[in-house]
CHARMM-style PDB file with segment names, atoms N, HN, CA, C and O in Angstrom:
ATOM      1  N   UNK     1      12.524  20.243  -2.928  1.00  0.00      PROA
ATOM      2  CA  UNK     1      12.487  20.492  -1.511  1.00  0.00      PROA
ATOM      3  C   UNK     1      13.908  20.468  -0.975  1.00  0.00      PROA
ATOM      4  O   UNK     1      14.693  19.678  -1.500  1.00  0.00      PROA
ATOM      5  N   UNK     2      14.337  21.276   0.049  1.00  0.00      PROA
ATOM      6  HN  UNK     2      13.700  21.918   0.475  1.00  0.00      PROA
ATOM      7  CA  UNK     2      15.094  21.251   0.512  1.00  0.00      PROA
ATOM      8  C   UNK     2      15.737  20.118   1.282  1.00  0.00      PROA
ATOM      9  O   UNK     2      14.944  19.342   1.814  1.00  0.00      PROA
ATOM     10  N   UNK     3      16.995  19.887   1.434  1.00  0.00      PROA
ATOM     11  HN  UNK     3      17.639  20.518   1.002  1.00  0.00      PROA
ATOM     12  CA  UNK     3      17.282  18.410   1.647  1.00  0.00      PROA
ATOM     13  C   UNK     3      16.543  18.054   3.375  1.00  0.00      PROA
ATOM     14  O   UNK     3      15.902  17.124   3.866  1.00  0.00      PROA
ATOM     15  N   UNK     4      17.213  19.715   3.983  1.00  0.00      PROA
ATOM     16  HN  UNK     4      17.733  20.470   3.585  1.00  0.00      PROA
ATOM     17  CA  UNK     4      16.884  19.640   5.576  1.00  0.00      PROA
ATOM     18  C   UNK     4      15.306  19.091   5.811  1.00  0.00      PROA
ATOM     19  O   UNK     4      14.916  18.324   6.691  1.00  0.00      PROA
ATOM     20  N   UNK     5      14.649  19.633   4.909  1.00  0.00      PROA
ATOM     21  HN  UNK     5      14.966  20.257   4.194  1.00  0.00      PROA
ATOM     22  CA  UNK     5      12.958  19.524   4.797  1.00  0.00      PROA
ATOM     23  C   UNK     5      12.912  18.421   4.793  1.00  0.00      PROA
ATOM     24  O   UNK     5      12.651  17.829   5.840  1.00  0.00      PROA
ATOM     25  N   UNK     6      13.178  17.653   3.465  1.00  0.00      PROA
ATOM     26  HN  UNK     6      13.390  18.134   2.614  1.00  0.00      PROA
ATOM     27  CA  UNK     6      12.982  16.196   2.990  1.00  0.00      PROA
ATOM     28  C   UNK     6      14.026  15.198   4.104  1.00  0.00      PROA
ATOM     29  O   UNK     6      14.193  14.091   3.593  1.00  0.00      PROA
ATOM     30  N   UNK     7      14.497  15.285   4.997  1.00  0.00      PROA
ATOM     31  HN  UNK     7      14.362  16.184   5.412  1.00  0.00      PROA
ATOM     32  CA  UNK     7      14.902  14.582   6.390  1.00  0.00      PROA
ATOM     33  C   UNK     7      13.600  14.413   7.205  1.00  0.00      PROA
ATOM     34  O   UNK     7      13.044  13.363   7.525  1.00  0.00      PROA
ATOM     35  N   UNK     8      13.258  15.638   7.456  1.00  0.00      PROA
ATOM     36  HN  UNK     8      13.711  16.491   7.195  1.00  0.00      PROA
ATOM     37  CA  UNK     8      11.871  15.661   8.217  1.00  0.00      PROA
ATOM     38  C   UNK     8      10.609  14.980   7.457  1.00  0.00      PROA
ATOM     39  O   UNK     8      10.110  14.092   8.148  1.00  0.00      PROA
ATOM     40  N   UNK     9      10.163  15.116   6.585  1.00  0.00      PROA
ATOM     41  HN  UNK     9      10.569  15.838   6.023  1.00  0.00      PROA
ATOM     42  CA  UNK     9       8.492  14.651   6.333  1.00  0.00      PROA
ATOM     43  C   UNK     9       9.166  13.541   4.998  1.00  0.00      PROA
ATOM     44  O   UNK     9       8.479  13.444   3.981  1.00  0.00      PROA
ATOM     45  N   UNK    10      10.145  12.960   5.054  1.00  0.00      PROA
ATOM     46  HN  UNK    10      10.704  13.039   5.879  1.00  0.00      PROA
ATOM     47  CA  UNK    10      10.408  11.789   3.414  1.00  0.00      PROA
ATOM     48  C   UNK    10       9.786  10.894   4.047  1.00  0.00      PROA
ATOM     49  O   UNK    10       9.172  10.237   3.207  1.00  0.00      PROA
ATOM     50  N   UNK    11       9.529  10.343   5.463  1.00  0.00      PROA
ATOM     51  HN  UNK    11      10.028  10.877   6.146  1.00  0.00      PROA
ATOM     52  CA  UNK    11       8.726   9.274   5.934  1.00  0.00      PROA
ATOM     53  C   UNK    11       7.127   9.356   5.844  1.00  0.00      PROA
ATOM     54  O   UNK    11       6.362   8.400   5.976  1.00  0.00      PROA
ATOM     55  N   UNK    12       6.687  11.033   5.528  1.00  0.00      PROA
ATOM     56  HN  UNK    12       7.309  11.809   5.421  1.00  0.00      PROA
ATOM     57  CA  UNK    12       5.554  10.649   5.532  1.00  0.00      PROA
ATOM     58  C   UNK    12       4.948  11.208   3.907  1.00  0.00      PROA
ATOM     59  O   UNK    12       3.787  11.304   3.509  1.00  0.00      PROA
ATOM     60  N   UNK    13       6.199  11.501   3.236  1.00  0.00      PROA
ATOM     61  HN  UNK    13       7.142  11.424   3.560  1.00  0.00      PROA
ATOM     62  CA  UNK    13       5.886  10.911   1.921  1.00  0.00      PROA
ATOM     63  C   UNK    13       5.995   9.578   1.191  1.00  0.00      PROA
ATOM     64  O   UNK    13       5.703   9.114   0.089  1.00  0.00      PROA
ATOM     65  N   UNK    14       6.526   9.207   2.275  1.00  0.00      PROA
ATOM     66  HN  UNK    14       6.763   9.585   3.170  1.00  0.00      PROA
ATOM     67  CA  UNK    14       6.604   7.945   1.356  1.00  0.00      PROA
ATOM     68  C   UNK    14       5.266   6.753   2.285  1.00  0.00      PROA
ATOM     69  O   UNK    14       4.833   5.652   1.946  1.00  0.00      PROA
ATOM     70  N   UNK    15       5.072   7.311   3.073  1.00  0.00      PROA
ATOM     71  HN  UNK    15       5.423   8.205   3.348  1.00  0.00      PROA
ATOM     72  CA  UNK    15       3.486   6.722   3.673  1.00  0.00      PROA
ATOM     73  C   UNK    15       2.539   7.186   2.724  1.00  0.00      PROA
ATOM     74  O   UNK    15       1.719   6.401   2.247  1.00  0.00      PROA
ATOM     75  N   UNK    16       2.568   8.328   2.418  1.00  0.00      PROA
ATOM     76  HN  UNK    16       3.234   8.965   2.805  1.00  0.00      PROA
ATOM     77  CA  UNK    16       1.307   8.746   1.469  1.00  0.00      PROA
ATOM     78  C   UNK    16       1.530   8.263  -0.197  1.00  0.00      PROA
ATOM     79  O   UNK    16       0.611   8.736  -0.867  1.00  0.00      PROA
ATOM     80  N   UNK    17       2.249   7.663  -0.820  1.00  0.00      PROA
ATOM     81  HN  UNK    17       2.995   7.279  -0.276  1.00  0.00      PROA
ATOM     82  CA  UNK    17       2.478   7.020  -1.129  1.00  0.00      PROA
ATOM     83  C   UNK    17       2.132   5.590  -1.666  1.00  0.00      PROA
ATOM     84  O   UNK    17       1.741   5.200  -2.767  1.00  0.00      PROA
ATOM     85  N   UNK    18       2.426   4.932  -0.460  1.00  0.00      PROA
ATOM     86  HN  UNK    18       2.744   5.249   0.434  1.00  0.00      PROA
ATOM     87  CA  UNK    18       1.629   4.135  -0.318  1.00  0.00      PROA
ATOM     88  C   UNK    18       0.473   3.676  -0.023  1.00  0.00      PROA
ATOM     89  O   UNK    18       0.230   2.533  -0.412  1.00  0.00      PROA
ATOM     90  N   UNK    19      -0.548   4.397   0.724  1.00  0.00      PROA
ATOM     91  HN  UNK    19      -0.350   5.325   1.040  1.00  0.00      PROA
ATOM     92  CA  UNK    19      -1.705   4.657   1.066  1.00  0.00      PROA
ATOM     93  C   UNK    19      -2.089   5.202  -0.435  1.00  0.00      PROA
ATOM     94  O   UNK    19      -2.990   4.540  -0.950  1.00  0.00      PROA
ATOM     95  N   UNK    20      -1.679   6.075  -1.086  1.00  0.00      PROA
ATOM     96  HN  UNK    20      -0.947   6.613  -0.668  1.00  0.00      PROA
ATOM     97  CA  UNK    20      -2.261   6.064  -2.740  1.00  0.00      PROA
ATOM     98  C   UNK    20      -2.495   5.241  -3.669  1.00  0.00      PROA
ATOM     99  O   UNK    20      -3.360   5.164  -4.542  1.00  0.00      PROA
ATOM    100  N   UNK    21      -1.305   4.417  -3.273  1.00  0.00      PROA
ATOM    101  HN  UNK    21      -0.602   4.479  -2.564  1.00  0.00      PROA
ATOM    102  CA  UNK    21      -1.175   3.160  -4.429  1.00  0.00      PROA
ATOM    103  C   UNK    21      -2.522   2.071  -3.731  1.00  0.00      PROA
ATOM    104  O   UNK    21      -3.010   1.280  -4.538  1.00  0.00      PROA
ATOM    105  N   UNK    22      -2.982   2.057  -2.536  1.00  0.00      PROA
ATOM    106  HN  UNK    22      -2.586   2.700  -1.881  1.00  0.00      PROA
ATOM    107  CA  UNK    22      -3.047   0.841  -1.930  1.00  0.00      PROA
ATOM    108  C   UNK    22      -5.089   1.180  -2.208  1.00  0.00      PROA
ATOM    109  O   UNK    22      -5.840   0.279  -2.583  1.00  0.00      PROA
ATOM    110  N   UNK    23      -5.487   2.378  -1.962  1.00  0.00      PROA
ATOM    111  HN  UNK    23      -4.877   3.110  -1.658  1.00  0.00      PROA
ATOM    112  CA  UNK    23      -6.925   2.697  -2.272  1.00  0.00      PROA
ATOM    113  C   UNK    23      -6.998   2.935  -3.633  1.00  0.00      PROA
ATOM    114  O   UNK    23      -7.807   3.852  -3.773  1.00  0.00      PROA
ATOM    115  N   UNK    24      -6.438   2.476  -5.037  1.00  0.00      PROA
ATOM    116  HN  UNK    24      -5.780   1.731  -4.923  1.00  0.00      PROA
ATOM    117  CA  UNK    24      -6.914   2.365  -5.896  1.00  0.00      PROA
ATOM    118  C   UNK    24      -8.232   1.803  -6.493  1.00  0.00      PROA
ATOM    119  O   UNK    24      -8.488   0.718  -5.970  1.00  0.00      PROA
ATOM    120  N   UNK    25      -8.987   2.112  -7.249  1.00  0.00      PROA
ATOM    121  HN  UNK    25      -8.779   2.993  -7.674  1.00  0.00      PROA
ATOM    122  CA  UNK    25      -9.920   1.483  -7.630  1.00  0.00      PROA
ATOM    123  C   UNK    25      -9.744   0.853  -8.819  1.00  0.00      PROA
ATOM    124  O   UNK    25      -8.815   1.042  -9.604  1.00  0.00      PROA
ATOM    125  N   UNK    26     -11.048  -0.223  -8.986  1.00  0.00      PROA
ATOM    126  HN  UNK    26     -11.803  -0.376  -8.348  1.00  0.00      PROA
ATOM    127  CA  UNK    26     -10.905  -0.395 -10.410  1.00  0.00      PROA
ATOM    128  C   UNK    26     -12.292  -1.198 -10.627  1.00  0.00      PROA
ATOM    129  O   UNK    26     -13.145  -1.710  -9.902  1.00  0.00      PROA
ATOM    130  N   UNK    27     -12.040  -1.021 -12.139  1.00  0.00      PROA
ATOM    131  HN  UNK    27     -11.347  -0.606 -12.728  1.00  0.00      PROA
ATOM    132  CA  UNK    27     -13.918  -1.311 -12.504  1.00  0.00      PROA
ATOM    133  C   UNK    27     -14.315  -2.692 -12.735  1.00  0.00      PROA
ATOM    134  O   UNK    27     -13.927  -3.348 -13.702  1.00  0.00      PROA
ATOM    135  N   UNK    28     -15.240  -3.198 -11.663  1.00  0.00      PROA
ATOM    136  HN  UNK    28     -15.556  -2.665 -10.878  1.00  0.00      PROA
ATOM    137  CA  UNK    28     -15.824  -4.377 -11.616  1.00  0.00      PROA
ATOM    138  C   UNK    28     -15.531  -5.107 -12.699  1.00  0.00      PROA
ATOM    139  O   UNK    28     -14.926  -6.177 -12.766  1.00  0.00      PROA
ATOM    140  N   UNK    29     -16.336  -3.989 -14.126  1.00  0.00      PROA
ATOM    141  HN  UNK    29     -16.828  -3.119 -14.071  1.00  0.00      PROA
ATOM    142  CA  UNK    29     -16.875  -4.471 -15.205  1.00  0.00      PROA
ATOM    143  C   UNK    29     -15.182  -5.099 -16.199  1.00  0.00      PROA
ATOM    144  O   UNK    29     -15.128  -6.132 -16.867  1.00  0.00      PROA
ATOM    145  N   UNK    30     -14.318  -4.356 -16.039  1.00  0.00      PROA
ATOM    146  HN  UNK    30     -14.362  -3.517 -15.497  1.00  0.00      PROA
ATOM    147  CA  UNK    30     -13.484  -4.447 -16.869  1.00  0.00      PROA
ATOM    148  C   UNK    30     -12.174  -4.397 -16.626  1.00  0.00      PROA
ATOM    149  O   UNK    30     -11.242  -4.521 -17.420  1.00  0.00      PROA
ATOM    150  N   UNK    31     -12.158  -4.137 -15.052  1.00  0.00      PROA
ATOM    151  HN  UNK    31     -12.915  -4.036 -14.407  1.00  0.00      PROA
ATOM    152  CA  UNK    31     -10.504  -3.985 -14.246  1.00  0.00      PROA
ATOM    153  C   UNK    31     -10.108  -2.810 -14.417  1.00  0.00      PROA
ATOM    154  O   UNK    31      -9.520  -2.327 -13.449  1.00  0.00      PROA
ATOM    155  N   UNK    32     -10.238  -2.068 -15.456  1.00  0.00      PROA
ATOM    156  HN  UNK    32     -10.715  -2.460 -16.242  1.00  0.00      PROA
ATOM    157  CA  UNK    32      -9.482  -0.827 -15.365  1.00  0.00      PROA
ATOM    158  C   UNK    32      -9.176  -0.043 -14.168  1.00  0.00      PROA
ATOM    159  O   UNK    32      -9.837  -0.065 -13.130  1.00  0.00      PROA
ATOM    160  N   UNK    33      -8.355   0.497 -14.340  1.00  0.00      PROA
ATOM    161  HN  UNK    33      -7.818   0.515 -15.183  1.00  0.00      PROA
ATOM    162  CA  UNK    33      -7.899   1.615 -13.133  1.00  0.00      PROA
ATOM    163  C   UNK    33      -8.260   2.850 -13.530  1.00  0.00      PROA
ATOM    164  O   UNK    33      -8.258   3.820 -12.773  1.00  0.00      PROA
ATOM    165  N   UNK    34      -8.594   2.884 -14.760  1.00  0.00      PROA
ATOM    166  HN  UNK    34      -8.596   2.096 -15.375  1.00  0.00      PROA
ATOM    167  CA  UNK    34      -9.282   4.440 -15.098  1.00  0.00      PROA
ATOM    168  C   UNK    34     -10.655   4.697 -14.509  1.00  0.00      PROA
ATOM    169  O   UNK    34     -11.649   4.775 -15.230  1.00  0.00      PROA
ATOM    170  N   UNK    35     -10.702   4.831 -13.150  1.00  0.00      PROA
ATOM    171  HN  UNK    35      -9.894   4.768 -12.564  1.00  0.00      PROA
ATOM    172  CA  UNK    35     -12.108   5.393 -12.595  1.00  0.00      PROA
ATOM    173  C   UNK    35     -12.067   6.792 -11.660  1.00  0.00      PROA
ATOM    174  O   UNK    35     -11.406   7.088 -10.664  1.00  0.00      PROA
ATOM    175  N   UNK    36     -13.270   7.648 -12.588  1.00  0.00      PROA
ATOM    176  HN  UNK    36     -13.807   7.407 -13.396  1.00  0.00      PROA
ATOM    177  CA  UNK    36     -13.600   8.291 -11.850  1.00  0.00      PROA
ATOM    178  C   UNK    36     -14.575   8.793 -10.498  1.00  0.00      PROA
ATOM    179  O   UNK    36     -15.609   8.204 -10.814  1.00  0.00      PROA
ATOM    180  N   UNK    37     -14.874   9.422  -9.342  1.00  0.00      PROA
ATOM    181  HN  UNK    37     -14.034   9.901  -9.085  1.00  0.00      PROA
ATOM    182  CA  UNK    37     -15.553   9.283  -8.210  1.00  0.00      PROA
ATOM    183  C   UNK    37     -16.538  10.434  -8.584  1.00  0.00      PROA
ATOM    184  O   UNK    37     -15.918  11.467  -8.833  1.00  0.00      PROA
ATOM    185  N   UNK    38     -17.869  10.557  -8.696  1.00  0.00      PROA
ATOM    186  HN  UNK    38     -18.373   9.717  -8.494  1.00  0.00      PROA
ATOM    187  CA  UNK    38     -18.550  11.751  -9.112  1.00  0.00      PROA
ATOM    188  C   UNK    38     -19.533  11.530  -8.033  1.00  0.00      PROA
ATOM    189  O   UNK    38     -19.800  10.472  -7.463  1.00  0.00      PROA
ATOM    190  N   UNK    39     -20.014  12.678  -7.856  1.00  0.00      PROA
ATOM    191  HN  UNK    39     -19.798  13.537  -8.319  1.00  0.00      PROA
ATOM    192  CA  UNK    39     -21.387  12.815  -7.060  1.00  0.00      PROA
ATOM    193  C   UNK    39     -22.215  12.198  -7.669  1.00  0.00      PROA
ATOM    194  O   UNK    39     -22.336  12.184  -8.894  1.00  0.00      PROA
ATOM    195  N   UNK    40     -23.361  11.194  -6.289  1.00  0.00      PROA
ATOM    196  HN  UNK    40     -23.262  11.206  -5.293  1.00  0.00      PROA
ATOM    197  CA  UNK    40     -24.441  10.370  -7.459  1.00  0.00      PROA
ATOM    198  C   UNK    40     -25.454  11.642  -6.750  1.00  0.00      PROA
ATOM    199  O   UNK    40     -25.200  12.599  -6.019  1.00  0.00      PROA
ATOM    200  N   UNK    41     -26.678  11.122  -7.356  1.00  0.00      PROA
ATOM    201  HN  UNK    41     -26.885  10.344  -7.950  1.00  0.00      PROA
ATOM    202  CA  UNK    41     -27.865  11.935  -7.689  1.00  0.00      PROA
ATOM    203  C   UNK    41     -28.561  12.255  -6.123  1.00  0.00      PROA
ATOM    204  O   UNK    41     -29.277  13.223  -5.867  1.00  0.00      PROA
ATOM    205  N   UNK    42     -28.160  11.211  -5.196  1.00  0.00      PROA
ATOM    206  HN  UNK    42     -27.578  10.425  -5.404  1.00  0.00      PROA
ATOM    207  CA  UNK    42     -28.696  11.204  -4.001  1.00  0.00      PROA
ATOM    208  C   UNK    42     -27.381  11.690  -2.846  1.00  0.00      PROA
ATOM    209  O   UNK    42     -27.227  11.277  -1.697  1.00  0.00      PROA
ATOM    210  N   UNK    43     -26.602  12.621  -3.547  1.00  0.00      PROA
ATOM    211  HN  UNK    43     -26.727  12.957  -4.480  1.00  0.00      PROA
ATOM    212  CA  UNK    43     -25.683  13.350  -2.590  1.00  0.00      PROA
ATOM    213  C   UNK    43     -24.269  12.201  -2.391  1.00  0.00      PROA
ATOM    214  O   UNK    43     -23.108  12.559  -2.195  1.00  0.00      PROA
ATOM    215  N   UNK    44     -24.723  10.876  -2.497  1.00  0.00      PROA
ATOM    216  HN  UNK    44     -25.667  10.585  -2.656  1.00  0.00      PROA
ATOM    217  CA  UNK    44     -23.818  10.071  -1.840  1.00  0.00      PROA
ATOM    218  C   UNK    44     -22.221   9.848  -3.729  1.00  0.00      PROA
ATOM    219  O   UNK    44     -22.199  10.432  -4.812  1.00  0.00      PROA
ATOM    220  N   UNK    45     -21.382   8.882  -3.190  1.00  0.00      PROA
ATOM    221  HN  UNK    45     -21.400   8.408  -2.310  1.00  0.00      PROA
ATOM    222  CA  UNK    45     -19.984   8.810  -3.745  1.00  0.00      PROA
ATOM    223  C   UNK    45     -20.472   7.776  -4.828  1.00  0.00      PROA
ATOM    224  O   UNK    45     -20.893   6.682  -4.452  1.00  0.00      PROA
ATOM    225  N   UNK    46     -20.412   8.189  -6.529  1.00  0.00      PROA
ATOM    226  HN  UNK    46     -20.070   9.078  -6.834  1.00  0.00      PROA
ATOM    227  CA  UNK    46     -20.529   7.109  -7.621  1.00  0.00      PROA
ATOM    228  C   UNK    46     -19.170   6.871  -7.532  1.00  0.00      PROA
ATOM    229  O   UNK    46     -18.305   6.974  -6.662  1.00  0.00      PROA
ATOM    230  N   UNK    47     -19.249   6.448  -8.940  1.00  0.00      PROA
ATOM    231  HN  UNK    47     -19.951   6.365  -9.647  1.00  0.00      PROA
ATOM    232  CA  UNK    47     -17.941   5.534  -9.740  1.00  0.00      PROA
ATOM    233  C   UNK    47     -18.164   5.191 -11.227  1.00  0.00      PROA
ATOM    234  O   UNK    47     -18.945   4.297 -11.555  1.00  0.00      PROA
ATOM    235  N   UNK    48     -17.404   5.979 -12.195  1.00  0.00      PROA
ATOM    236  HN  UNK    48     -16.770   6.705 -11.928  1.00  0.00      PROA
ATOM    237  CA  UNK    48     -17.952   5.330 -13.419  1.00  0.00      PROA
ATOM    238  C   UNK    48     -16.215   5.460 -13.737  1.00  0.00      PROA
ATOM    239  O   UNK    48     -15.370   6.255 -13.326  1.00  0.00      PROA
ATOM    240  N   UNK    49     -16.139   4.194 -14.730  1.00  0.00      PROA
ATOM    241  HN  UNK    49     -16.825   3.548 -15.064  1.00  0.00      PROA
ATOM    242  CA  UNK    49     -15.226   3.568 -15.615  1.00  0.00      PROA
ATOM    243  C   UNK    49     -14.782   4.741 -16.998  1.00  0.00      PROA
ATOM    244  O   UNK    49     -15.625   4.987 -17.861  1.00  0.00      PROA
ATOM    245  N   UNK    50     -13.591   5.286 -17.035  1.00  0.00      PROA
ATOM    246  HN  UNK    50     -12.906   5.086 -16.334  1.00  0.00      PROA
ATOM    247  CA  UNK    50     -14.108   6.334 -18.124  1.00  0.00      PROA
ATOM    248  C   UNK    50     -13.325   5.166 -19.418  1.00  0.00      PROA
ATOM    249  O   UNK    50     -13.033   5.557 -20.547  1.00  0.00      PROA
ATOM    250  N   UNK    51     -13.124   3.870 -18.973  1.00  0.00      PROA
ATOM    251  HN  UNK    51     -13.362   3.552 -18.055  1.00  0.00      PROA
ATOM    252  CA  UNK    51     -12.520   2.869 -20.259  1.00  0.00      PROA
ATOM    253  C   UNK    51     -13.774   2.643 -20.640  1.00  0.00      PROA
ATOM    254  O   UNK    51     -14.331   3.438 -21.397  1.00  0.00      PROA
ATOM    255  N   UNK    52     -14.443   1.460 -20.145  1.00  0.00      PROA
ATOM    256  HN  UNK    52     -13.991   0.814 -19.530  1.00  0.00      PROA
ATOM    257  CA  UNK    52     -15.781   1.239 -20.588  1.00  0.00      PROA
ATOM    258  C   UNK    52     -17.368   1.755 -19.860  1.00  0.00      PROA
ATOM    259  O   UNK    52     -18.347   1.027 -20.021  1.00  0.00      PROA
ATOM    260  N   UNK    53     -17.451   2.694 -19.291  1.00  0.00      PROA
ATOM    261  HN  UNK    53     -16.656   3.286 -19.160  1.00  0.00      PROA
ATOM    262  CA  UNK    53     -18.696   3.380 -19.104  1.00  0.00      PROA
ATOM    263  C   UNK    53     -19.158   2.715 -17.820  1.00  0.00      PROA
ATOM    264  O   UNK    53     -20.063   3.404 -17.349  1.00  0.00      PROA
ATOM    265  N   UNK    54     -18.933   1.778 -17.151  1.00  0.00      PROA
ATOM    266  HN  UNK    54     -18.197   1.219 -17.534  1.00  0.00      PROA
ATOM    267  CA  UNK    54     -19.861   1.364 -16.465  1.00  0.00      PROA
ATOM    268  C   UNK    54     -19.626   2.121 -15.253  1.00  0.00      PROA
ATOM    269  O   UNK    54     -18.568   2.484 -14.739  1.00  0.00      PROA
ATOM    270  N   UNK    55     -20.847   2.286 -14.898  1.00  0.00      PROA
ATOM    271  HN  UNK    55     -21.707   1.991 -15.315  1.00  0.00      PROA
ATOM    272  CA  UNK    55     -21.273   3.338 -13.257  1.00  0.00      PROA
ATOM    273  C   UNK    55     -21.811   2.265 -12.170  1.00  0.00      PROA
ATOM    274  O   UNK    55     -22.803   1.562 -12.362  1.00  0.00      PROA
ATOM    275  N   UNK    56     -21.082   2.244 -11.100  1.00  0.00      PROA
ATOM    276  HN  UNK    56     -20.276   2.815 -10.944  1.00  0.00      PROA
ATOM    277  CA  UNK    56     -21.326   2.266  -9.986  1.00  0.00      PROA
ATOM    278  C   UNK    56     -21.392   2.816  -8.597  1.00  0.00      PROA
ATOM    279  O   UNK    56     -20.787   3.887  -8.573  1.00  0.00      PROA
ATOM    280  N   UNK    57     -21.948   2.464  -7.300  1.00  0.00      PROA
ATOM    281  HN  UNK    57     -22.440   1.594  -7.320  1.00  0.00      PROA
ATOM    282  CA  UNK    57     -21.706   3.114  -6.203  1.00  0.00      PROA
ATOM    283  C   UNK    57     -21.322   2.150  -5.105  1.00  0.00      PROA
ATOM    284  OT1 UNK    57     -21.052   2.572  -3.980  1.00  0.00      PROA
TER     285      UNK     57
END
């Protein structure tokens, strides 16, 4: 990015950023941070562990 650019929006990269780091998940079962968010069966937001398998919502 251009430097002029990165004057303007580096504050709100570096907010997004942090807001990334800060909604991490991780799996009940095992802590991992390897989780993925999939559609559950009833439309609404799962969660399964792709370390050790476990699914939640």
């Amino acid at each position: 990015m251009p430097a002029s650019i990165l004057g303007e929006v580096g504050h709100l990269l570096d907010a997004a950023s942090i807001r990334e780091k800060a909604t991490r998940i991780s799996c009940p079962s095992c802590g991992s941070g390897h989780v993925a968010q999939v559609l559950g069966d009833n439309g609404g937001i799962s969660y399964v562990c792709t370390a050790c398998g476990h699914s939640w919502s």
